[in-house]
C-alpha positions in Angstrom: -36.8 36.5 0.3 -37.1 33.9 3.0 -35.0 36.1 5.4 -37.5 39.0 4.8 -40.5 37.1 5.4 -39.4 35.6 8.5 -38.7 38.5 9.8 -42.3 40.0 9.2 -43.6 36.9 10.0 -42.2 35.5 13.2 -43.5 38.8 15.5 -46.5 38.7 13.6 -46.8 35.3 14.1 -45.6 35.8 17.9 -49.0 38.7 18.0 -51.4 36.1 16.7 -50.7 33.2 19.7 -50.7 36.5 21.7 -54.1 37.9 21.0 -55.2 33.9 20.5 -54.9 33.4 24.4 -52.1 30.1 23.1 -49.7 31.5 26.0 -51.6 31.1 28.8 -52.6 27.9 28.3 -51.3 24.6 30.0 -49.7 21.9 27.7 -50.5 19.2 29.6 -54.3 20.2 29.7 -54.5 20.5 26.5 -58.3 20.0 24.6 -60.6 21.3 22.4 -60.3 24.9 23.5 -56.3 25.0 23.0 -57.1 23.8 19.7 -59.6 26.5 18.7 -56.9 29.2 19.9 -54.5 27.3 17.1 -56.5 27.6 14.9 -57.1 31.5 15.8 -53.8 32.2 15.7 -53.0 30.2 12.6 -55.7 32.2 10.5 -54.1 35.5 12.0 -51.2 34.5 10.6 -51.8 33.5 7.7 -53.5 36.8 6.8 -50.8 38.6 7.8 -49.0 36.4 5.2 -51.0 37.5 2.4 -50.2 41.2 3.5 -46.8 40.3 3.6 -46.7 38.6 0.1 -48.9 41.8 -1.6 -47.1 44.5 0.0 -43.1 42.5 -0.8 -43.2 42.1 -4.6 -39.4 40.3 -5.5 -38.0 40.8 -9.0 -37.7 37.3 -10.3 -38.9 35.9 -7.4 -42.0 33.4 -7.6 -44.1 32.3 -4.7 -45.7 29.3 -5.1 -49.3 29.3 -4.9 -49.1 25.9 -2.6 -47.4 28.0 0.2 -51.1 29.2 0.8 -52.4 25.8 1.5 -49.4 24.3 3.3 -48.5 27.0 5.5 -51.9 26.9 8.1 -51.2 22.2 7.6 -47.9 22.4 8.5 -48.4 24.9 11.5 -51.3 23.3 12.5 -49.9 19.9 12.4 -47.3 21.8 14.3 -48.9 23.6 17.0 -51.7 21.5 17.7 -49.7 18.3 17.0 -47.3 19.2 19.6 -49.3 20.0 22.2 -51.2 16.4 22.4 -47.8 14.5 21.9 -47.3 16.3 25.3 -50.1 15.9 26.9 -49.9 12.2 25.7 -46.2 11.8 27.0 -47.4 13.6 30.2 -50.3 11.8 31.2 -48.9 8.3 30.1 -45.6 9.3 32.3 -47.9 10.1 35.5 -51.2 7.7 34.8 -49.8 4.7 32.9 -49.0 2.5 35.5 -52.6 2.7 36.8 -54.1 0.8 33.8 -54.6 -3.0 35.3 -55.0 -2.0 38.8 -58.2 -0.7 40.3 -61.8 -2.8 40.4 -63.4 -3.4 37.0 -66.7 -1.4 36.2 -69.2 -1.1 34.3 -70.1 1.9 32.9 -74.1 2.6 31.9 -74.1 5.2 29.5 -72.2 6.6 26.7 -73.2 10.4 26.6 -71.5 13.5 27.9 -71.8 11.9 31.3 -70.5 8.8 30.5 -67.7 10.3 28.2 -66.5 12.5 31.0 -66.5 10.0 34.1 -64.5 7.5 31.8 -61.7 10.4 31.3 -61.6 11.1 34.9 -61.4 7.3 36.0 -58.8 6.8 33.8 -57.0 8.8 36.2 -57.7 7.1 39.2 -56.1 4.0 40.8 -59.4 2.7 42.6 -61.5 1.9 39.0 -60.8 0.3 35.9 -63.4 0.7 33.4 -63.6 -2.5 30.9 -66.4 -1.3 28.8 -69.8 0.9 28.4 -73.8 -0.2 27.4 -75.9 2.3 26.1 -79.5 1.9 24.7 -78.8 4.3 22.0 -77.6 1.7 18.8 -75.7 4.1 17.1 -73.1 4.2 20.1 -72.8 0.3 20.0 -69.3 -0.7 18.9 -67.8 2.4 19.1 -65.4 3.8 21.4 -65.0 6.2 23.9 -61.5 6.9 25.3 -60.2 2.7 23.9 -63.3 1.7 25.9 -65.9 -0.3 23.7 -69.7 0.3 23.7 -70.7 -3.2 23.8 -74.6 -2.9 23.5 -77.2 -2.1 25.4 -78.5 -2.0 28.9 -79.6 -5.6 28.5 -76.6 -7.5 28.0 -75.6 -5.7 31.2 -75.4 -9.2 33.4 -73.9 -11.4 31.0 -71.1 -8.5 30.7 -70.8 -8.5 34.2 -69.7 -12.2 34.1 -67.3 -11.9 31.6 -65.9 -9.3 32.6 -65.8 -10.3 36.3 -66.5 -7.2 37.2 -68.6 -6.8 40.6 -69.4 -3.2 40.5 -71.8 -0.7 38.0 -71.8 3.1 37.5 -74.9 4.8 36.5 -73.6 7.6 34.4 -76.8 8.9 33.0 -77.8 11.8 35.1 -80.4 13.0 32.7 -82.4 9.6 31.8 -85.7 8.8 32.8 -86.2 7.0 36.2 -87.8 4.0 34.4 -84.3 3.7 32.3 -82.2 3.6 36.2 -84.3 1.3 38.0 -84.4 -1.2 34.6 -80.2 -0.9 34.9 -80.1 -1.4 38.4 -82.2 -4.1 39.0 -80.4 -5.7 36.2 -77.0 -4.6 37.9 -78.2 -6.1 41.2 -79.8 -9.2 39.9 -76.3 -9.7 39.0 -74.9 -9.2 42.2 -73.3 -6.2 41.5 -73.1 -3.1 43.4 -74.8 -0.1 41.6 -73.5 3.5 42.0 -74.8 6.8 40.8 -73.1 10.0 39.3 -74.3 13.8 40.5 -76.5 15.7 37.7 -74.3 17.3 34.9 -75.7 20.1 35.8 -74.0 20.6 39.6 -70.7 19.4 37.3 -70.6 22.3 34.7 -71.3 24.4 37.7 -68.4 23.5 39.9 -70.3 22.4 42.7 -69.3 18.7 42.8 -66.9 16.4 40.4 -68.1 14.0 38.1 -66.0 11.3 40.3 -68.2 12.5 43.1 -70.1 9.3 43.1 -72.5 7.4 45.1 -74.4 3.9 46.2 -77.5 4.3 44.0 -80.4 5.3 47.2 -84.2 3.8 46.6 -85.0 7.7 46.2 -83.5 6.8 42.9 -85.5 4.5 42.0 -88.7 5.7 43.1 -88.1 9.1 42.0 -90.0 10.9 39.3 -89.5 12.8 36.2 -89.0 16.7 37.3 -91.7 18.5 37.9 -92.0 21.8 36.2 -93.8 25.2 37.6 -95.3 28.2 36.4 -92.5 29.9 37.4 -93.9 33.6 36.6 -97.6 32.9 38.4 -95.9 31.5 41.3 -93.5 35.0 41.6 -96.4 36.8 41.5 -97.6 35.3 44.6 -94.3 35.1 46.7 -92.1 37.8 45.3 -91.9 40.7 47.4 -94.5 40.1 49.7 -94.3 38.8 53.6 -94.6 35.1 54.2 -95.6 32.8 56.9 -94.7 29.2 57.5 -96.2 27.0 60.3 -94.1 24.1 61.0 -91.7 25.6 59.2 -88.8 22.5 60.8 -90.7 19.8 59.4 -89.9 17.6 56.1 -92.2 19.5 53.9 -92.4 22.9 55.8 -88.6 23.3 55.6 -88.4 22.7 52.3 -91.2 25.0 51.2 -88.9 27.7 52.7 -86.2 26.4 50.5 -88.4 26.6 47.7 -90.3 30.4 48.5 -86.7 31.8 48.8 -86.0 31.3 45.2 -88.8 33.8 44.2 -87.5 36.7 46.4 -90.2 37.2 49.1 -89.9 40.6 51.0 -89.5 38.4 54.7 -89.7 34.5 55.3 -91.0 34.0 58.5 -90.3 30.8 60.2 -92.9 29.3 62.6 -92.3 26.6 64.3 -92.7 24.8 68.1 -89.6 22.6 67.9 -86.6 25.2 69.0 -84.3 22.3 67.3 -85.8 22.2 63.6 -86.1 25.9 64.2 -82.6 26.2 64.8 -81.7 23.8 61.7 -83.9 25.1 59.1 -82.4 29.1 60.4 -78.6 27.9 60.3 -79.3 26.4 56.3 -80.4 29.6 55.1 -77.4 31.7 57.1 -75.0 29.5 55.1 -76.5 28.6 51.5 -78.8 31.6 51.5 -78.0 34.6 53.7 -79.3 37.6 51.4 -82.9 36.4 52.3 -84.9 38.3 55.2 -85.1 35.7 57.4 -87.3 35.7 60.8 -87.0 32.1 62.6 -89.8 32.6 65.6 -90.5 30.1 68.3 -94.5 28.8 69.0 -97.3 26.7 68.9 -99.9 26.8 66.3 -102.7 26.5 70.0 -101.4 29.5 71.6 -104.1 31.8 70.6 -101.6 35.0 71.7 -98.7 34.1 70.2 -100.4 34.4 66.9 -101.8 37.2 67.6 -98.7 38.6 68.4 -96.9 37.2 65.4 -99.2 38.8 63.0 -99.7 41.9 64.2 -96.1 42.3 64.0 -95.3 41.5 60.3 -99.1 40.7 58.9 -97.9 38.4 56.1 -99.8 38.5 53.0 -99.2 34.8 52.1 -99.8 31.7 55.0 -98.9 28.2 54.6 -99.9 26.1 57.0 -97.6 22.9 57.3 -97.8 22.3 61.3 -99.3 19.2 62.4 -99.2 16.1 63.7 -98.7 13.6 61.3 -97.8 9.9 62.6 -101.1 7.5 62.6 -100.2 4.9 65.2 -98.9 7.7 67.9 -101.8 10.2 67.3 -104.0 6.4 67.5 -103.5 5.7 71.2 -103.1 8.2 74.0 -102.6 11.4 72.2 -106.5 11.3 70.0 -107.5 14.9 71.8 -103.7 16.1 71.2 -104.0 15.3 67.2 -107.4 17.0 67.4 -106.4 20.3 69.1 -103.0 20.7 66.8 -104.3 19.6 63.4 -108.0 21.6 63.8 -108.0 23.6 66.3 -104.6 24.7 65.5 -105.2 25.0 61.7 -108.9 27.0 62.8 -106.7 29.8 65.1 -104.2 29.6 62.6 -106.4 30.3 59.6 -109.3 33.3 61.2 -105.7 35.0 62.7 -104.6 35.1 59.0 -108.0 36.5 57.9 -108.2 38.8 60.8 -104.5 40.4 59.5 -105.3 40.7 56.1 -103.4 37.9 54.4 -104.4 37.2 51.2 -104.0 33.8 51.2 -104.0 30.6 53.2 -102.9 27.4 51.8 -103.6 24.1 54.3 -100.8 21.4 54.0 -103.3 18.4 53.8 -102.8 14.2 53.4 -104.2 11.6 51.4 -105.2 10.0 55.0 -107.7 12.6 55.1 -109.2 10.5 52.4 -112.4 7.9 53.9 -110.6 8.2 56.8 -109.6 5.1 59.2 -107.6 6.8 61.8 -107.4 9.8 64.0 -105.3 11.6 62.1 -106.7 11.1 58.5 -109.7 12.3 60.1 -108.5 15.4 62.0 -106.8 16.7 58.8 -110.1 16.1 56.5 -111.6 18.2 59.1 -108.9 20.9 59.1 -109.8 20.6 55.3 -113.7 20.9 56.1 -112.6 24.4 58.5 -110.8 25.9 55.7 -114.0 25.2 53.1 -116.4 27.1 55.9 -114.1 30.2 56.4 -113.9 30.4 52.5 -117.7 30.7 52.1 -117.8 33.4 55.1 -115.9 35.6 52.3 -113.2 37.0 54.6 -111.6 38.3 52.2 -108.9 35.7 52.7 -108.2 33.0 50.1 -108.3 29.7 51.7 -106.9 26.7 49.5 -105.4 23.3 50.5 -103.2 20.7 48.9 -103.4 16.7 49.2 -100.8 14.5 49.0 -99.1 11.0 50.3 -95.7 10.4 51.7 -92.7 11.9 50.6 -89.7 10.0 50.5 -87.2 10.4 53.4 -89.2 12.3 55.6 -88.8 12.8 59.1 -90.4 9.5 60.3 -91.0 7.6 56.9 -90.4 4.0 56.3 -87.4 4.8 54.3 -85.1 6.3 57.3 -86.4 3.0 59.4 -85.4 0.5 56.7 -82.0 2.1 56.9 -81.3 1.8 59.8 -82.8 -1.8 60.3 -80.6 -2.8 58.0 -77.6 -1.1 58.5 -78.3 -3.3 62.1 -78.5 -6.4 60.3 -82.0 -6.3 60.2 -85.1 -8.0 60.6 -86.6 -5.1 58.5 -90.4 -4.9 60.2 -93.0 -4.7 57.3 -96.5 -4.1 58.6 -98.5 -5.9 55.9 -97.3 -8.1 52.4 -100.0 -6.1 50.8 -99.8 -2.9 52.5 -98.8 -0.1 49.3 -98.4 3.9 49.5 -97.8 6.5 47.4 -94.3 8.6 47.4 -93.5 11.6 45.6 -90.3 13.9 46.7 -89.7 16.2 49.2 -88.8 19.2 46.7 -91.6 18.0 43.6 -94.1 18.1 46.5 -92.9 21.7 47.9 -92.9 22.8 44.1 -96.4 21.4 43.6 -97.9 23.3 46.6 -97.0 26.7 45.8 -98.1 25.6 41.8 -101.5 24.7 43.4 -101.2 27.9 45.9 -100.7 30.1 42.8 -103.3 28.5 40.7 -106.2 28.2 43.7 -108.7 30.7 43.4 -110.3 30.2 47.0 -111.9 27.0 48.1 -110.4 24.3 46.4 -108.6 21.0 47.4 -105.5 20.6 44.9 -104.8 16.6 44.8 -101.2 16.1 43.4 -100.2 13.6 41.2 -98.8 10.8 43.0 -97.9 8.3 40.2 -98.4 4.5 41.1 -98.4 3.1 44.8 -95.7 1.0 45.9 -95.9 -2.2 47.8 -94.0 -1.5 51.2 -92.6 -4.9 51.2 -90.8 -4.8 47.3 -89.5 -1.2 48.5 -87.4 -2.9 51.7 -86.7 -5.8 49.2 -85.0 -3.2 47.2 -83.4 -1.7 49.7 -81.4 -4.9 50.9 -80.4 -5.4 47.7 -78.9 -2.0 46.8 -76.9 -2.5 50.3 -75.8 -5.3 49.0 -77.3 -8.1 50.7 -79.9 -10.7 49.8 -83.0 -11.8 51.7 -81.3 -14.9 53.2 -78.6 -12.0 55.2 -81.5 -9.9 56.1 -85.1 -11.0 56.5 -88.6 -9.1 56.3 -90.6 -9.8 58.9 -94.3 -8.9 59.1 -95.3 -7.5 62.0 -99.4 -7.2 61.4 -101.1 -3.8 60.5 -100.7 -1.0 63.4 -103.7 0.8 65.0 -105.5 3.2 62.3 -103.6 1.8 59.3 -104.6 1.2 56.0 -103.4 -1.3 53.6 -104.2 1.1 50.3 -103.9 4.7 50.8 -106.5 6.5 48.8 -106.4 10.4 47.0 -110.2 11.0 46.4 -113.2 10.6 48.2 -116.3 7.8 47.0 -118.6 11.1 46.8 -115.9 13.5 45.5 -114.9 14.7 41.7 -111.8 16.1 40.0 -111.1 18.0 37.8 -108.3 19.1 35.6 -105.9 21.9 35.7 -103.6 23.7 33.5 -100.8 21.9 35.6 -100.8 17.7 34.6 -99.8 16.7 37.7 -102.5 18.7 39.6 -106.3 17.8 40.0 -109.2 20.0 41.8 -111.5 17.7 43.9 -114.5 19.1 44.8 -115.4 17.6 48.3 -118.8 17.5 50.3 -120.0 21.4 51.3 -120.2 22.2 54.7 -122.8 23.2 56.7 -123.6 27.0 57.4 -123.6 26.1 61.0 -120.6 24.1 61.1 -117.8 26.1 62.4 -120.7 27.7 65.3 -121.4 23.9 66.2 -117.6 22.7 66.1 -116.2 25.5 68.2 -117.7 24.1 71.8 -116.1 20.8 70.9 -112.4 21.8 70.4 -112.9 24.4 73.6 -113.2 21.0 75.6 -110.6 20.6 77.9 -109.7 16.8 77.6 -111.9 14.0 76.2 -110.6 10.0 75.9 -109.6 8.4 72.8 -113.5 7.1 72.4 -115.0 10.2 72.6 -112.8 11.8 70.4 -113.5 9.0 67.7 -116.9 9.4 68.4 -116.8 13.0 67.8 -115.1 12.7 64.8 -117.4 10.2 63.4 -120.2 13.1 64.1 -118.0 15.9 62.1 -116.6 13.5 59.3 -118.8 11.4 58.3 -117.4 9.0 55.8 -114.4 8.7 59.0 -115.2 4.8 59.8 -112.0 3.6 62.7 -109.9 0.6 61.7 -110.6 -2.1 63.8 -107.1 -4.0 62.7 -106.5 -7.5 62.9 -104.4 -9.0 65.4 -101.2 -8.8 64.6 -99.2 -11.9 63.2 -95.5 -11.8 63.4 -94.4 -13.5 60.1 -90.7 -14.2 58.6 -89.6 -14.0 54.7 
């Protein structure tokens, strides 16, 4: 009887691995999917065991009921069984002898992240992970991989002290920002240094390794929680249609084209005066994204032709307007008429060629500097704001919107880039002010936010984003030398005294101006002071001037905008800390 059944069983058997997928697999990468094939190919088999023992009936021959139950144990026990005493034997045989070496870390977090960085550094002979924290009590005093959860994020410096260990890995990709900074400050309080892991979700995707890791960056810290988008209202503006981007190189601009390619528009023209950026911005999307319809153009936002030439050829349906100058001390002294021809005049040409072509709509790129203005170019963009208000009540069939916000960390000429590379020089790092505080928000939740506000405007409005709570200048470069790795007696902070046209708060609404709210959280409507009817007629003999001195243009602006009210800063006071 035995002879018979093996021989029905063993091809049977052999059909059920087969069809299970267990010969393709790799023994010494054995997991959980090798052991759901077993288990596959064990229940085929034992079915075909049943056949074999209903269809073979032997004369005095008794099968015990119990062969039912200990056939799929024993070849499970077998099969599966087998395959991790091999990958056991196999990984101890290559990785074994990399136990005690490599530097001890810390690991913060014991999820899927955490779980799958400790497997792979287990592996490698630079790390030697000596335990986990995690928040979450129900992980505390268990183990993952022989590595004990010890407790929480709190006992974080007294483990690094016991441990000796001088180095932390942040393996919680999905946590809130407030849970990271809490961990890293306490991480760096304790003189370690912090690194980050990429998001799980670029690691299930392939595109980097959950090894890929990283110094923990103060975009990091001051990060925000992701920003969600009415994805479907914003493809009904962009998708299929022709759009226009002015300063389409810059920090935001570039990214705006990052973010309007995800929605399939018909073209993506790129506008913008720096061949350079132009160049950049063009080259990204032949590589990452080369299916869109890309047109990278070369011009000014002043050249009156140009534009004209530009629209006429493609008449896009959707503008936004992101050229300008932007940096308050340079557009301060010597270059006042300059800021005032690109960021109005450029922005009025910009925005009457749009209507002229029939686009739809026209969405200004503004700034919280616009805001009571102190400086020139707070107050050439609040009156880029107050052009765009007077062409939307001339109903010209053209949408005009525009969008507030502060500074966006890393941008091209931020604080963040400067501290950087101050410190990377062994300092001083040059504060302005120890009160001085701004707003930051990201480069791509500030791109997503516009085209949210762009899809949501109706005509008129000013969109103010959501820009969390300010930051004092001089904690954010305090931050920064420690995540380097250095303390304040290595590098110092030196306060260099307030430069010309700077504020020491930023501010998002006006004294005389209102909000109101949105279906968005993170976006408000501020209704500003109406124009004049005769504005635009009275403003267009100014900006046709051919050159005027920084003190006329401030006292021109004072005449268009009238809460602007120039800085007059102190004199500056070169400090140490």
């Amino acid at each position: 009887m035995m002879a018979w059944g093996l021989i029905f069983l063993l091809p049977a058997h052999a059909v059920a691995c087969r069809i299970a997928g267990l010969y393709r697999g790799i023994w010494m990468f054995a997991s959980l999917p090798d052991l759901k094939r077993v288990l596959r190919a064990v229940g085929l088999s034992t079915v075909a065991l049943l056949v074999f023992l209903v269809l073979y009936r032997f004369e005095h021959q008794v099968v015990p009921r119990s062969l039912l139950v200990l056939y799929p144990m024993l070849m499970m026990l077998y099969m599966g069984g087998g395959r991790a005493a091999y990958r056991m034997w196999k990984e101890h045989r290559l990785y074994g002898g990399l136990i005690a070496q490599g530097k001890p870390v810390v690991i913060v977090g014991a999820g899927r992240g955490g779980a799958m960085l400790v497997r792979e550094l287990e592996r490698s002979a630079d790390w030697r992970v000596v335990c986990l924290v995690d928040d979450d009590r129900r992980k505390w005093g268990g183990e993952i991989s022989g590595h004990l959860v010890v407790g929480g994020v709190a006992v974080l410096p007294d483990i690094l002290v016991a441990e000796k260990a001088a180095h932390v890995i942040l393996a919680m990709p999905s946590a809130a920002v407030e849970a990271k900074r809490l961990a890293t400050n306490l991480a760096v309080e304790a003189g370690a240094h912090v690194f980050t892991v990429p998001g799980l979700e670029d690691v299930m995707a392939g595109r980097v390794a959950i090894t890929s890791i990283r110094p923990v960056e103060i975009e990091d810290l001051l990060g925000r929680e992701p920003v969600w988008i009415d994805t479907p209202h914003v493809a009904a503006l962009v998708a299929g249609k022709t759009i226009l981007v002015t300063g389409a190189g810059g920090s935001i601009g570039s990214e705006l084209c990052r973010q309007l390619a995800r929605f399939s528009p018909a073209q993506l023209i790129l506008f913008e005066q720096s061949e350079f950026a132009l160049y950049t911005l063009e080259q990204w999307f032949v590589l990452h994204m080369p299916e869109i319809a890309l047109v990278a153009l070369a011009g000014d936002v002043k050249d009156a032709a140009r534009l004209d030439e530009v629209f006429a050829a493609y008449h896009p349906k959707v503008v936004f307007h992101a050229a300008a100058y932007k940096h308050v001390p340079l557009m301060e002294v010597g270059n006042a008429w300059q800021a005032v021809r690109n960021n109005v005049m450029g922005t009025l040409q910009v925005a009457e060629t749009a209507s002229r072509f029939g686009a739809e709509r026209f969405v200004l790129i503004s700034t919280d500097k616009a805001v009571n203005p102190t400086n020139v170019m707070g107050a050439t963009k609040r009156l880029a704001e107050m052009v765009c208000e007077a062409l939307h009540r001339q109903c010209l069939g053209t949408q005009f919107g525009m969008v507030r916000f502060g500074n966006v960390l890393g941008s091209t000429g931020s604080v963040i880039p400067k501290f950087q590379e101050q410190i990377a020089r062994g300092g001083p790092v040059t504060v302005t002010h120890p009160e001085i505080t701004r707003y930051f928000m990201s480069i791509p939740e500030a791109a997503q936010l516009v085209l949210q506000a762009a899809a949501m405007g109706r005509g008129g409005e000013i969109f103010v984003l959501d820009m969390g709570e300010p930051v004092k200048i001089v904690d954010l470069a305090t931050k920064m030398i420690h995540l380097c790795g250095y303390s304040e007696g290595d590098i110092r902070i030196e306060f260099t005294g307030l430069r010309p046209g700077e504020k020491l708060f930023e501010e998002l609404l006006a004294d005389a101006e209102q909000t109101s709210q949105t279906l968005h959280p993170k976006l408000r409507i501020a209704r500003a002071r109406p124009v004049d009817d005769n504005f635009l007629p009275d403003l267009r003999p100014w900006l046709a001037e051919s050159c005027q001195s920084d003190s006329q243009v401030r006292e021109g602006l004072m005449h268009w905008v009238p809460e602007y009210r120039p800085a007059v800063n102190p004199q500056v006071v070169v400090s140490q800390r």
